[in-house]
Short mmCIF file of the C-alpha atoms (twelve columns), coordinates in Angstrom:
data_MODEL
# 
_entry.id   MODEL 
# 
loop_
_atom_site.group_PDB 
_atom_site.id 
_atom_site.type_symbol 
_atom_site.label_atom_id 
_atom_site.label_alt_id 
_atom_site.label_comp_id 
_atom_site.label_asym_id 
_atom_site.label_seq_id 
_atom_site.Cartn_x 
_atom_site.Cartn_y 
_atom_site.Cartn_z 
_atom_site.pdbx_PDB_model_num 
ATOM 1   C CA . UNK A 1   0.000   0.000   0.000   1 
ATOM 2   C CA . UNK A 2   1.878   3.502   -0.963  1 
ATOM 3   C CA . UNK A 3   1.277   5.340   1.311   1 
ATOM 4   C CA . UNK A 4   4.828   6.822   2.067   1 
ATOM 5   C CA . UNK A 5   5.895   10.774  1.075   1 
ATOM 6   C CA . UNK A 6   9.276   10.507  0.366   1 
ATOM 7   C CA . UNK A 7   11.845  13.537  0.893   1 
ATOM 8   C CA . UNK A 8   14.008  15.001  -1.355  1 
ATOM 9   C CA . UNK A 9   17.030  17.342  -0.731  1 
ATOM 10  C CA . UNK A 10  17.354  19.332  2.065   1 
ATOM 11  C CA . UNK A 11  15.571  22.465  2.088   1 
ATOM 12  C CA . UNK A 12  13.204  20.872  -0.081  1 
ATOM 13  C CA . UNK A 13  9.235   22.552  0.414   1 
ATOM 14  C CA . UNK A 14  6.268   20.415  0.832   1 
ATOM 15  C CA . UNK A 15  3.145   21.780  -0.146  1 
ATOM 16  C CA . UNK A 16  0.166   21.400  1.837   1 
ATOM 17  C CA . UNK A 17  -2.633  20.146  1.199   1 
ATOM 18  C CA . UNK A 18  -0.921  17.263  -0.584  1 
ATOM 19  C CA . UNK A 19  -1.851  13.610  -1.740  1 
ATOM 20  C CA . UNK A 20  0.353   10.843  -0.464  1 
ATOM 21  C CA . UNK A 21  2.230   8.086   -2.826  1 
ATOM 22  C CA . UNK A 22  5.725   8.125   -3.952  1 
ATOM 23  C CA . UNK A 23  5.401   5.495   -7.094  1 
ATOM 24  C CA . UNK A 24  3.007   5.093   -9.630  1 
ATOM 25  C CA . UNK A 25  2.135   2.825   -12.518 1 
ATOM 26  C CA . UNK A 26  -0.758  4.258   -15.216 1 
ATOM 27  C CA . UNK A 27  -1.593  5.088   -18.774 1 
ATOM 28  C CA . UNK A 28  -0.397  8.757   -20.117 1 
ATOM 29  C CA . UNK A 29  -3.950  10.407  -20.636 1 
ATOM 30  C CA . UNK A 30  -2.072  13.658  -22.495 1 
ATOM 31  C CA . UNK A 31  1.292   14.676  -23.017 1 
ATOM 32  C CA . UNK A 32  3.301   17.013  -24.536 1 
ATOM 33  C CA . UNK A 33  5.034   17.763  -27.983 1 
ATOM 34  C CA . UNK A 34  8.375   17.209  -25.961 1 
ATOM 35  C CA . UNK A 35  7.547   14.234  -23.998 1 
ATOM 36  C CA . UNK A 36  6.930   12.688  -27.538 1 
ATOM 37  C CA . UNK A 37  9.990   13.480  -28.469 1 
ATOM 38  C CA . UNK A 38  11.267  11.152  -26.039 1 
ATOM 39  C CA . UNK A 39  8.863   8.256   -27.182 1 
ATOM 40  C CA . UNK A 40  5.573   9.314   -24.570 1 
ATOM 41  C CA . UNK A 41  2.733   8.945   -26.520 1 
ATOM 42  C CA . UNK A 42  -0.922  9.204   -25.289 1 
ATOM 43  C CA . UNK A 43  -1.644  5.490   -24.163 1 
ATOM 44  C CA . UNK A 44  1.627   4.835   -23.166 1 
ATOM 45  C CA . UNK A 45  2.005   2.660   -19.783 1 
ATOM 46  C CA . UNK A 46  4.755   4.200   -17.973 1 
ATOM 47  C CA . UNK A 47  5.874   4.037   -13.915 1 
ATOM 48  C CA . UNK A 48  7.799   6.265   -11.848 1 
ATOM 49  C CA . UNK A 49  8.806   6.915   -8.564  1 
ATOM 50  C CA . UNK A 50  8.138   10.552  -7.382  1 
ATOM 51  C CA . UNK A 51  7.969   12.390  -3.957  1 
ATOM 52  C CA . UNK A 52  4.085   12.741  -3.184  1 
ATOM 53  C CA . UNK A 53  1.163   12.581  -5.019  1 
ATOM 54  C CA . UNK A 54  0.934   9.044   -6.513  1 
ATOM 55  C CA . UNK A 55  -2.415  8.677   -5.078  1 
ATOM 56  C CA . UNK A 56  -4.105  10.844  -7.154  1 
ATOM 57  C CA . UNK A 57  -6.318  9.797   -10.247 1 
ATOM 58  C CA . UNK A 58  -4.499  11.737  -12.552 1 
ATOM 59  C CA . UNK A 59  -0.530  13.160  -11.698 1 
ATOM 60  C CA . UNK A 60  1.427   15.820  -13.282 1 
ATOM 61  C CA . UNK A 61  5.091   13.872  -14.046 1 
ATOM 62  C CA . UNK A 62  7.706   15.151  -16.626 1 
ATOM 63  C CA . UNK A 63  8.768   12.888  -19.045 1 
ATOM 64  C CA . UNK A 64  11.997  12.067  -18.400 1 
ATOM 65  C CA . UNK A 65  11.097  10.800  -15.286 1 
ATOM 66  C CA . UNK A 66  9.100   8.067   -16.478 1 
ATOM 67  C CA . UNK A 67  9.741   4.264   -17.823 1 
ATOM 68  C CA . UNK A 68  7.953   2.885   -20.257 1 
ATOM 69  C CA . UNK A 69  6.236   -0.648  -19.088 1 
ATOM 70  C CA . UNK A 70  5.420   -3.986  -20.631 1 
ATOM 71  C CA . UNK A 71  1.608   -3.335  -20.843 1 
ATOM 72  C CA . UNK A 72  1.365   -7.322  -19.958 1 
ATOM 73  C CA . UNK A 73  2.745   -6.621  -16.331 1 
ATOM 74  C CA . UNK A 74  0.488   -6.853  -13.556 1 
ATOM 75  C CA . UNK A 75  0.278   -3.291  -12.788 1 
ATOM 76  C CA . UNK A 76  0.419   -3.955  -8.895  1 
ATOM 77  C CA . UNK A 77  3.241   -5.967  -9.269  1 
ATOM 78  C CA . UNK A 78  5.301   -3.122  -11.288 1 
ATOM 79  C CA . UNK A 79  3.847   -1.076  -8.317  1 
ATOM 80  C CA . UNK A 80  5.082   -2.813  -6.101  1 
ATOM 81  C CA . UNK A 81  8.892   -3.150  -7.789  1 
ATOM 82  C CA . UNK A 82  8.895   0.507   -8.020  1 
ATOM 83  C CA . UNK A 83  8.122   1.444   -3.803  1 
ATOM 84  C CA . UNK A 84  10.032  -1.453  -2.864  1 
ATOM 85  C CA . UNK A 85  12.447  -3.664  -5.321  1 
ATOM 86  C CA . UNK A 86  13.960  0.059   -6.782  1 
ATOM 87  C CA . UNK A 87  14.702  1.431   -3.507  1 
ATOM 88  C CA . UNK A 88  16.136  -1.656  -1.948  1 
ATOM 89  C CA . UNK A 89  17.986  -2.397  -5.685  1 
ATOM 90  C CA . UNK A 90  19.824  1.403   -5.329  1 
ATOM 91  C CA . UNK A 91  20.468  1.191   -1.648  1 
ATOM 92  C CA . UNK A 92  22.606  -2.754  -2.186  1 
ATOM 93  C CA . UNK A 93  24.292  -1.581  -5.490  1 
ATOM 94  C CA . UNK A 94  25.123  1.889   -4.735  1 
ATOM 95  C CA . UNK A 95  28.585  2.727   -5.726  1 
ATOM 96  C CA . UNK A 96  29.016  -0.686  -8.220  1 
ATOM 97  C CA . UNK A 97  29.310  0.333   -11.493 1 
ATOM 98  C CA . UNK A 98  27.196  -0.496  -14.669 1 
ATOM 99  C CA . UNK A 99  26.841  -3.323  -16.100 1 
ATOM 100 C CA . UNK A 100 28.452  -5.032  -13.382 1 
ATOM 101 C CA . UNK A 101 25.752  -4.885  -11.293 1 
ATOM 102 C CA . UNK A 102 23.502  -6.647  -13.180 1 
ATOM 103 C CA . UNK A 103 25.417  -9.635  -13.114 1 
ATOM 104 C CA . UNK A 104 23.982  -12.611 -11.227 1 
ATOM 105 C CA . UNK A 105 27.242  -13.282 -9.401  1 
ATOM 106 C CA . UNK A 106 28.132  -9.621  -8.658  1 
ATOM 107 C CA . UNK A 107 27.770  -10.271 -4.742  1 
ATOM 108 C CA . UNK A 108 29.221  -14.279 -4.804  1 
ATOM 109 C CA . UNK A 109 30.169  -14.974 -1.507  1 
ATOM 110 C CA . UNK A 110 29.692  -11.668 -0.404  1 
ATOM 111 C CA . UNK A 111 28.384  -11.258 3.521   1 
ATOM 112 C CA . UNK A 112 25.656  -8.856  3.673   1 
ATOM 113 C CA . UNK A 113 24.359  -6.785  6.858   1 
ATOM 114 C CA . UNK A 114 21.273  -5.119  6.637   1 
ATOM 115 C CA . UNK A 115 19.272  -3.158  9.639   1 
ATOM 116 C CA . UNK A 116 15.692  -1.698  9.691   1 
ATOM 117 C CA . UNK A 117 13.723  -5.046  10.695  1 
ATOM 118 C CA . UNK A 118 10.886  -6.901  8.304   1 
ATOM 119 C CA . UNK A 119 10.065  -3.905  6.366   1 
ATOM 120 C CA . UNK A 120 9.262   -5.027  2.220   1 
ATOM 121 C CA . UNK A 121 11.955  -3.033  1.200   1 
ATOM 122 C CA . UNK A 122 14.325  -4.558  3.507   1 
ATOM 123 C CA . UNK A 123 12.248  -7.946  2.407   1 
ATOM 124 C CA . UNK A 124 12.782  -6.508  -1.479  1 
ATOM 125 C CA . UNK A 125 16.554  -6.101  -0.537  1 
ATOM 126 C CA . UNK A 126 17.410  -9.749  0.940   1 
ATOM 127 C CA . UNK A 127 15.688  -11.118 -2.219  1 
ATOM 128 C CA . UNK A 128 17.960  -9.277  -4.111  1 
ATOM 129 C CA . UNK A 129 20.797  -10.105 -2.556  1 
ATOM 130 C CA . UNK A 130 20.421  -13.762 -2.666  1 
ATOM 131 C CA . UNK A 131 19.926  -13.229 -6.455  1 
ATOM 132 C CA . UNK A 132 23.327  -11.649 -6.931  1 
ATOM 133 C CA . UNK A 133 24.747  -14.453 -4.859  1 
ATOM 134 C CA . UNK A 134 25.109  -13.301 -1.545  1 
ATOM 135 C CA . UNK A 135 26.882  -16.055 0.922   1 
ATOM 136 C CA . UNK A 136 25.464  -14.804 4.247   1 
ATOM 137 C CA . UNK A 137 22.560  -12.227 4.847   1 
ATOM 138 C CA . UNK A 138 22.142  -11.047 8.004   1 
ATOM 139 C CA . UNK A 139 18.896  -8.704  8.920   1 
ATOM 140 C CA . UNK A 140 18.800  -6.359  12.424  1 
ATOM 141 C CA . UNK A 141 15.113  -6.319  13.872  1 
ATOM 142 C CA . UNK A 142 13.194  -6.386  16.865  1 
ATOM 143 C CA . UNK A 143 11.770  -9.433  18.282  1 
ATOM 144 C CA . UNK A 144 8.578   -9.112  16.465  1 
ATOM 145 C CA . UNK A 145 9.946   -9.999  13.295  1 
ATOM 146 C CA . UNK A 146 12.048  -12.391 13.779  1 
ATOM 147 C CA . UNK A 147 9.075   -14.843 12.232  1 
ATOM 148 C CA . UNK A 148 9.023   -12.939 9.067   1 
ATOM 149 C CA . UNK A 149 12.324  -13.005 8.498   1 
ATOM 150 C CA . UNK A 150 13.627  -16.402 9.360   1 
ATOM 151 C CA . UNK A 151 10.948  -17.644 6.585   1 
ATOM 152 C CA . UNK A 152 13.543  -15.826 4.537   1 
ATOM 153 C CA . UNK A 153 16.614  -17.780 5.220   1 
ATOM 154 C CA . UNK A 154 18.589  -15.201 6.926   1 
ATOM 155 C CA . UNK A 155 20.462  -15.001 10.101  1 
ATOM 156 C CA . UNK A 156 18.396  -12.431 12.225  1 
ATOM 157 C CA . UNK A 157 20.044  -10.457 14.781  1 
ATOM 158 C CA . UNK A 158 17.996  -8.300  17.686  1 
ATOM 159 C CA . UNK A 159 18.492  -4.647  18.598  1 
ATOM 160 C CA . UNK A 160 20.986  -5.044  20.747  1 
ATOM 161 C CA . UNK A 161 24.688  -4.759  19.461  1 
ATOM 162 C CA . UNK A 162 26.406  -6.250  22.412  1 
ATOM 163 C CA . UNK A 163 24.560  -9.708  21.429  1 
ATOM 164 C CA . UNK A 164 25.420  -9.577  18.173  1 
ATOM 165 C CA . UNK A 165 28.370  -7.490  17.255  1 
ATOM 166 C CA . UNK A 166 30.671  -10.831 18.207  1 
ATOM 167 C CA . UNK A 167 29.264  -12.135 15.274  1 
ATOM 168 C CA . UNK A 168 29.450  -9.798  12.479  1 
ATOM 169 C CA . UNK A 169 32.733  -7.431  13.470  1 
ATOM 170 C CA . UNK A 170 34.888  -6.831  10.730  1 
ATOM 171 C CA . UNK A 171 33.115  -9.390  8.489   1 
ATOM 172 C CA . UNK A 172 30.719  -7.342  6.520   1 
ATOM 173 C CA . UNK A 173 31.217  -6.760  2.864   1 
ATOM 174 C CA . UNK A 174 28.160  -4.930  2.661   1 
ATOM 175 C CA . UNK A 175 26.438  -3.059  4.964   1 
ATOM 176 C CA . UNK A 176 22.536  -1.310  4.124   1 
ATOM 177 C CA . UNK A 177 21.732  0.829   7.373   1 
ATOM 178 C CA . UNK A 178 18.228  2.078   7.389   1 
ATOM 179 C CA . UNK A 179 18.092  2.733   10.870  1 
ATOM 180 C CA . UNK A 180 20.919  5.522   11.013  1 
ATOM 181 C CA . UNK A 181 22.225  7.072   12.988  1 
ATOM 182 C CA . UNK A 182 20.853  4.209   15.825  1 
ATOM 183 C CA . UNK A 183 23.861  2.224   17.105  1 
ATOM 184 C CA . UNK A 184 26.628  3.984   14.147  1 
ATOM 185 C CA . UNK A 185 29.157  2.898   15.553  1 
ATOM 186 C CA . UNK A 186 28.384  -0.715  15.921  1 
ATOM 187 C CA . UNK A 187 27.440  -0.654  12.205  1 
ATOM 188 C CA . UNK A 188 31.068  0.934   11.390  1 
ATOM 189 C CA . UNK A 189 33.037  -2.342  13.611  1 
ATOM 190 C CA . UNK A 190 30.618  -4.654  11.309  1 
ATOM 191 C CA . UNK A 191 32.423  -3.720  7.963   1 
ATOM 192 C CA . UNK A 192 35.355  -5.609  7.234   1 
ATOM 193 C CA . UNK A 193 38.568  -3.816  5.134   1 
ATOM 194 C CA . UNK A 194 37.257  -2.992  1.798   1 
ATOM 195 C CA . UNK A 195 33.505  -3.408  2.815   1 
ATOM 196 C CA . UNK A 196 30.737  -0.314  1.721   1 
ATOM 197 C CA . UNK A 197 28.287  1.404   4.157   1 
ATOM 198 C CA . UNK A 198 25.320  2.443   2.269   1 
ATOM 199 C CA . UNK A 199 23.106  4.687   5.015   1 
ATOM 200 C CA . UNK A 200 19.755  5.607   4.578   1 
ATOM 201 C CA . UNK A 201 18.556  7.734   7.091   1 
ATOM 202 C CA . UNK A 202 14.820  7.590   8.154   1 
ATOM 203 C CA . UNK A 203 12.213  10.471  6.457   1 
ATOM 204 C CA . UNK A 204 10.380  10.783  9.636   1 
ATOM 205 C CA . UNK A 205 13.206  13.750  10.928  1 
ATOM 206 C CA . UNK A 206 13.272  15.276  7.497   1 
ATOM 207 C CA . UNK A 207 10.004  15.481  7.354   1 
ATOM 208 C CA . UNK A 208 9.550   17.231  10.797  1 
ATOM 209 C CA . UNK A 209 9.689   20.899  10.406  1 
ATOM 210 C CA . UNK A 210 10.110  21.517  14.162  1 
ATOM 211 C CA . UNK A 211 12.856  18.646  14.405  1 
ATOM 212 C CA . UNK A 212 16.495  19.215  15.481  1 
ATOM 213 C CA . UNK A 213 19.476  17.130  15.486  1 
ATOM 214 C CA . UNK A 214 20.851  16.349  18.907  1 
ATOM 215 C CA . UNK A 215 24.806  16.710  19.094  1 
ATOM 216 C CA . UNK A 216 25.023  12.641  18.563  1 
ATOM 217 C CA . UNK A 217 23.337  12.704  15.599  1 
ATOM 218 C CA . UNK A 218 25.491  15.634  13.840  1 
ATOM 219 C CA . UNK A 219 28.276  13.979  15.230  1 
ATOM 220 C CA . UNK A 220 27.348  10.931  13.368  1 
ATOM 221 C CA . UNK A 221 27.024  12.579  10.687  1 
ATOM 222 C CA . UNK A 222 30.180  14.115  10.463  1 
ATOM 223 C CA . UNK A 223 31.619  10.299  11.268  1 
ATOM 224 C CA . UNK A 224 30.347  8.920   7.787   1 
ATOM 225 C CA . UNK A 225 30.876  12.011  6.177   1 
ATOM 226 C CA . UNK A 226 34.592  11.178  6.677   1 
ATOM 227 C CA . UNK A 227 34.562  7.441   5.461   1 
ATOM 228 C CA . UNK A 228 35.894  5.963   3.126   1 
ATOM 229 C CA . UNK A 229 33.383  3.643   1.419   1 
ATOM 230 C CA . UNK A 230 30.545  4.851   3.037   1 
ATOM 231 C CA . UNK A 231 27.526  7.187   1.692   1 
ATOM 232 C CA . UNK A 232 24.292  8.786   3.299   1 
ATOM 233 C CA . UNK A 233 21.826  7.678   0.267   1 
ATOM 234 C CA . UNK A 234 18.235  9.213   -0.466  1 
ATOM 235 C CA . UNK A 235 16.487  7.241   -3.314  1 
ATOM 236 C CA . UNK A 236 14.729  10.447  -4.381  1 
ATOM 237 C CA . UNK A 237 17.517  12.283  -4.505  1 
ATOM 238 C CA . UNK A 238 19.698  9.993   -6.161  1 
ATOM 239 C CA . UNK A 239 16.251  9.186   -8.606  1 
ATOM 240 C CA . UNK A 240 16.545  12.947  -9.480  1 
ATOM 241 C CA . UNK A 241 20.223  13.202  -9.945  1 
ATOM 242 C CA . UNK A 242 21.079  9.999   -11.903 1 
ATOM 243 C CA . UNK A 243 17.752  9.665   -13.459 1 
ATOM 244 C CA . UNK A 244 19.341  7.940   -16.806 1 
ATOM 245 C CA . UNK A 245 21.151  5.281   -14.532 1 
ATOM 246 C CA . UNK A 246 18.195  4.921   -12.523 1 
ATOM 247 C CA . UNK A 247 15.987  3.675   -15.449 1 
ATOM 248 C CA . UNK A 248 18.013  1.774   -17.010 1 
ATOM 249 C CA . UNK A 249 18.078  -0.175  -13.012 1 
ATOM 250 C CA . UNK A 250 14.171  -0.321  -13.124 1 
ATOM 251 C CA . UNK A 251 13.990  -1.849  -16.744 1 
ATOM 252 C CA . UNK A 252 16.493  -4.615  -15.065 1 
ATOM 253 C CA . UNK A 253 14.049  -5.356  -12.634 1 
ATOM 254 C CA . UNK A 254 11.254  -5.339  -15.375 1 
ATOM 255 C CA . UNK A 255 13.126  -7.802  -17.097 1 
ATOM 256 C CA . UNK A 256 13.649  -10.139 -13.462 1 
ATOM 257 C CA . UNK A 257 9.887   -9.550  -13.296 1 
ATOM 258 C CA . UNK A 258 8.628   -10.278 -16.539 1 
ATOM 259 C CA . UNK A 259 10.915  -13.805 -16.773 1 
ATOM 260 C CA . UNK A 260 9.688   -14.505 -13.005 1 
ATOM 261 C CA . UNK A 261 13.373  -14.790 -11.077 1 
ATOM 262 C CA . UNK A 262 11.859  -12.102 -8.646  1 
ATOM 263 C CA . UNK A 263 8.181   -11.788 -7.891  1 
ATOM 264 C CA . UNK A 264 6.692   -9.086  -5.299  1 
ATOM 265 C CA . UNK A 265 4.637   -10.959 -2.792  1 
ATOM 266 C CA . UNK A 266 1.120   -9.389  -2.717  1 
ATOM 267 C CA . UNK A 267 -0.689  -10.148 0.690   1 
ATOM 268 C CA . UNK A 268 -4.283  -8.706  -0.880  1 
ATOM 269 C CA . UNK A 269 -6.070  -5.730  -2.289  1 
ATOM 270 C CA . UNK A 270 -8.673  -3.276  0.066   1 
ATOM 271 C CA . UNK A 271 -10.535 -0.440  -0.600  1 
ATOM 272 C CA . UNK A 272 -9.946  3.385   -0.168  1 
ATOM 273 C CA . UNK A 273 -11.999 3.126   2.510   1 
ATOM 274 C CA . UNK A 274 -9.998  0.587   4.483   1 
ATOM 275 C CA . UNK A 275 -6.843  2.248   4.591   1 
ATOM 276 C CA . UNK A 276 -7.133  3.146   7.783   1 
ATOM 277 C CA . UNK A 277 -7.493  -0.160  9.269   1 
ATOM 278 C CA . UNK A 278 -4.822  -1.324  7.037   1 
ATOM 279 C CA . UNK A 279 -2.256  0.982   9.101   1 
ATOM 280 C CA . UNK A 280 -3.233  0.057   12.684  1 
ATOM 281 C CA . UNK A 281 -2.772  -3.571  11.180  1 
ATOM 282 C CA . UNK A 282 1.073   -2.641  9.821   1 
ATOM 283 C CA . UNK A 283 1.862   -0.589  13.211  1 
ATOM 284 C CA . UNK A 284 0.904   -3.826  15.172  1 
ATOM 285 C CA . UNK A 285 3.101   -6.476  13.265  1 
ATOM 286 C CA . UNK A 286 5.404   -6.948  10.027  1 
ATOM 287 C CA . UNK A 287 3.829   -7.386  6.966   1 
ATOM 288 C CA . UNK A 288 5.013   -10.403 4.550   1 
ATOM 289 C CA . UNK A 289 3.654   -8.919  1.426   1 
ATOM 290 C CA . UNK A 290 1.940   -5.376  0.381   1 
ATOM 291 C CA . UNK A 291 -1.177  -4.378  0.617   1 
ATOM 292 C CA . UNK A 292 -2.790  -3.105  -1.965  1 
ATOM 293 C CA . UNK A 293 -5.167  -0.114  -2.464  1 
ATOM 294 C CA . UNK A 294 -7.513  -0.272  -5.644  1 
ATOM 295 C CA . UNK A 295 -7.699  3.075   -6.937  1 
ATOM 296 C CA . UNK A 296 -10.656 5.341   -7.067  1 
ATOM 297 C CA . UNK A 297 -13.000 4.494   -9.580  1 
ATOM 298 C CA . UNK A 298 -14.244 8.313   -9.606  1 
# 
């Protein structure tokens, strides 16, 4: 169900009111004579990921921003690959360079640290990983998810460092942080020589106007700003930056979809109306697949 606003750069305005959604997949209803240009016709099925809005019944996108789709896709799955596979696909192979990434082998035997519990991107991620051939996958989450996630084959760790940092220190090839700044420096004794920190701090702070950074988290901050190897990544940001690179990443995902070797789990489909229940539902426990949300029919 997308239902996240995602941020983009600092200093970056939202408007209010707004419409939440931060992917879409849908038909181009009218377009202009430079989105042609570009091969955007009227009837073209294109996707995109954007910072708010998705939800609407009609969005406002510019052209070279979107992807053109296989029309015989299921559209929730595409959906689903751009809010969760795309983000979890830039975060694990940020900083390896094209083609190489696309490889099948480009993480063999490769040990893999990831934080941020059962989330479906951090689901999306470990699915990935495996496919590039990842040796060892370990996952940081509370308790509650442990269930989700050892149905995934990984080695789940809880919140606590001190149980766990005997286990990974200096061992990590790769290391996804979605939880920082929370227990940096534990994340930092993971890596081994050579290994690459890929942080992705949570929108929640960014997206608080009256929110300040305490001294540990600017001093965090400062901390990776100084490693090697190591990168504070925003998807949206990086979407907008490298937005060439970053479609030519979601048409390799097309391409796992459409031959099947990945395959977003869908847990089922509500109405507008029950979105609301939906969210008490993922606040109380991890979800195994997305949920989701026909769209308006009016």
């Amino acid at each position: 169900m997308d239902v996240v606003m995602r941020h983009g750069a600092p200093g970056d305005d939202i408007p209010f009111p707004f419409v939440l959604g931060s992917s879409f997949v849908g038909i181009v209803h009218r377009c202009s004579p430079e989105a042609e240009q570009l091969g955007i016709t009227p009837g073209t099925r294109v996707a995109a990921i954007v910072k708010w809005g998705s939800n609407a019944k009609y969005i406002s996108a510019a052209a070279e921003n979107l992807v053109v789709v296989p029309k015989q896709l299921d559209a929730a799955e595409i959906a689903c690959l751009v809010s969760t596979y795309l983000p979890a696909f830039l975060a694990l192979h940020h900083g390896r360079a094209r083609p190489y990434r696309y490889e099948d082998t480009c993480l063999q035997g490769r040990r893999i640290l990831v934080t941020g519990g059962a989330t479906l991107e951090v689901q999306a991620l470990i699915r990935l990983a495996r496919y590039a051939g990842a040796s060892e996958i370990y996952v940081v989450a509370p308790r509650e998810d442990f269930a989700v996630l050892k149905r995934l084959n990984v080695a789940v760790l809880n919140d606590h460092p001190e149980d766990w940092l005997h286990i990974v220190r200096n061992r990590m090839n790769v290391v996804v942080d979605f939880k920082f700044p929370k227990n940096f420096s534990a994340i930092c004794e993971s890596l081994a020589r050579h290994g690459r920190l890929v942080c992705c701090e949570s929108t929640s702070n960014a997206l608080d106007k009256s929110w300040i950074p305490d001294f540990e988290t600017l001093f965090e901050h400062s901390r990776l700003s100084m490693m090697k190897r190591a990168t504070l990544f925003d998807t949206v940001e990086n979407v907008q930056t490298h937005r060439k690179d970053v479609a030519q990443d979601l048409r390799f995902l097309l391409t796992l979809l459409s031959t099947r070797r990945i395959r977003p789990h869908i847990d089922r489909y509500i109405k507008v109306k029950d979105v609301s229940k939906a969210h008490q539902e993922m606040q109380r426990s991890a979800l195994t697949g997305a949920i989701v949300c026909e769209p308006w029919k009016e």
